[in-house]
VOBAKE-60326 format. One record per residue (C-alpha): chain; residue number from 0; x, y, z; residue in three letters. Coordinates in pm, 1 decimal, padded with zeros to 6 digits. Each point is the difference from the previous one (the first is absolute). Layout:
BEGIN
 chain   n       c1       c2       c3 res
     A NUM        X        Y        Z ala
...
This chain:
BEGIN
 chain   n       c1       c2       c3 res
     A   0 -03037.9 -04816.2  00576.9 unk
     A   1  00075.7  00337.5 -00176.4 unk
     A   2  00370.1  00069.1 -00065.1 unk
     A   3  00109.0  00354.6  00056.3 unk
     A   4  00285.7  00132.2 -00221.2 unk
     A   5  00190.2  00321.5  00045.3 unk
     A   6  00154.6  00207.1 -00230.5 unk
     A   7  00341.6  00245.4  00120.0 unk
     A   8  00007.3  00322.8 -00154.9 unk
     A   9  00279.3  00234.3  00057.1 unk
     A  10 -00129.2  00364.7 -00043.3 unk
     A  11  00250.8  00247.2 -00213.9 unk
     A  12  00107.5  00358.1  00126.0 unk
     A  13 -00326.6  00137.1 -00233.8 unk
     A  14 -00202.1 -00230.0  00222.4 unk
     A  15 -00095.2 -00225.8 -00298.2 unk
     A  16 -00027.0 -00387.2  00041.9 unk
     A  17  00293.4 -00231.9 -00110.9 unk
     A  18 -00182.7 -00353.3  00042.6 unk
     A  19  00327.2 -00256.6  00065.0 unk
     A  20 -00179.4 -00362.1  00046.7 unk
     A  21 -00223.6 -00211.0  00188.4 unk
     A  22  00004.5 -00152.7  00331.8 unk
     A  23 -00233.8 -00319.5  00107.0 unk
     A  24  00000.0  00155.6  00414.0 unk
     A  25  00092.1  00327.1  00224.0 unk
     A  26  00262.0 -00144.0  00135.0 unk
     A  27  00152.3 -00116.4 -00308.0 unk
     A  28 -00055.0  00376.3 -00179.7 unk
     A  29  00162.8  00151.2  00299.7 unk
     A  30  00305.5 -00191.7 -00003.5 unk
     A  31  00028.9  00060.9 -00327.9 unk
     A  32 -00026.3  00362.4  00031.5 unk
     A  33  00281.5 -00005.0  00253.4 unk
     A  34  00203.1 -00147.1 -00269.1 unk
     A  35 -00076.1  00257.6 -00262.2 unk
     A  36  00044.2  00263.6  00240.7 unk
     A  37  00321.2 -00060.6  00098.8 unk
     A  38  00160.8  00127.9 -00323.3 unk
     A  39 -00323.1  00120.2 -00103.3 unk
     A  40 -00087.2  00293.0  00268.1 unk
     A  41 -00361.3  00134.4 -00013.5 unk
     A  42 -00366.2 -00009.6  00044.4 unk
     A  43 -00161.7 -00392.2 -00071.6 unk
     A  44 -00361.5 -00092.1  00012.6 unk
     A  45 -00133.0 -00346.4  00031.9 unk
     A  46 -00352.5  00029.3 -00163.9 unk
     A  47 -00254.9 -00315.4  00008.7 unk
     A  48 -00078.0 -00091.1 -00346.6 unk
     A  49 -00378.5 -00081.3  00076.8 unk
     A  50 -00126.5  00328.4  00141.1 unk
     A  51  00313.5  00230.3 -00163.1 unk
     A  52  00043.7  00144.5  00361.8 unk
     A  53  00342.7  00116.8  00167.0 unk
     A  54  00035.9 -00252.8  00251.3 unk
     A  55  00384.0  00125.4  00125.6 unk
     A  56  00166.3  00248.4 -00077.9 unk
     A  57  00394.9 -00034.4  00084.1 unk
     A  58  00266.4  00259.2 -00063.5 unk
     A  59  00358.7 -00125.8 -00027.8 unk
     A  60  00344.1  00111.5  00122.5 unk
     A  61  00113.9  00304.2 -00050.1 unk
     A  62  00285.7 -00002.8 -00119.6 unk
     A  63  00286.4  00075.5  00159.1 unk
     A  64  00205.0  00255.9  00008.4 unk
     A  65  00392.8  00044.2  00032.6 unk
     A  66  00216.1  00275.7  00054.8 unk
     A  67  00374.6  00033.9 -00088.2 unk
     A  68  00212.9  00247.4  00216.5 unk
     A  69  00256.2  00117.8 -00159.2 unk
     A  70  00327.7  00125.3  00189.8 unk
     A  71 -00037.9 -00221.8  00286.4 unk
């Protein structure tokens, strides 16, 4: 039995590649990436180590956003 391994990537604003680590499954990599995202927004790719192909590509939160009225 072949063991698949995936590596998460987050990609920069200049669209490079930031590799972060290695997960042993998909679901395992996207958990992860939930994690990161959440005070990590952005754009994550889970990428299968064997063939070196994008095999998800999630994009996190955005972040939010909050407004202070003044006078009120």
């Amino acid at each position: 039995m072949k063991w698949r391994h995936y590596d998460i990537v987050r990609k920069d604003r200049d669209k490079s590649a930031i590799w972060l680590e290695t997960a042993t499954d998909l679901n395992t990599a996207e958990s992860r990436i939930e994690e990161l995202s959440s005070f990590w927004p952005g754009e994550f790719q889970i990428m299968d180590q064997q063939n070196h192909q994008v095999v998800d590509r999630i994009i996190g939160p955005l972040p939010t956003v909050t407004y202070v009225i003044k006078g009120i």
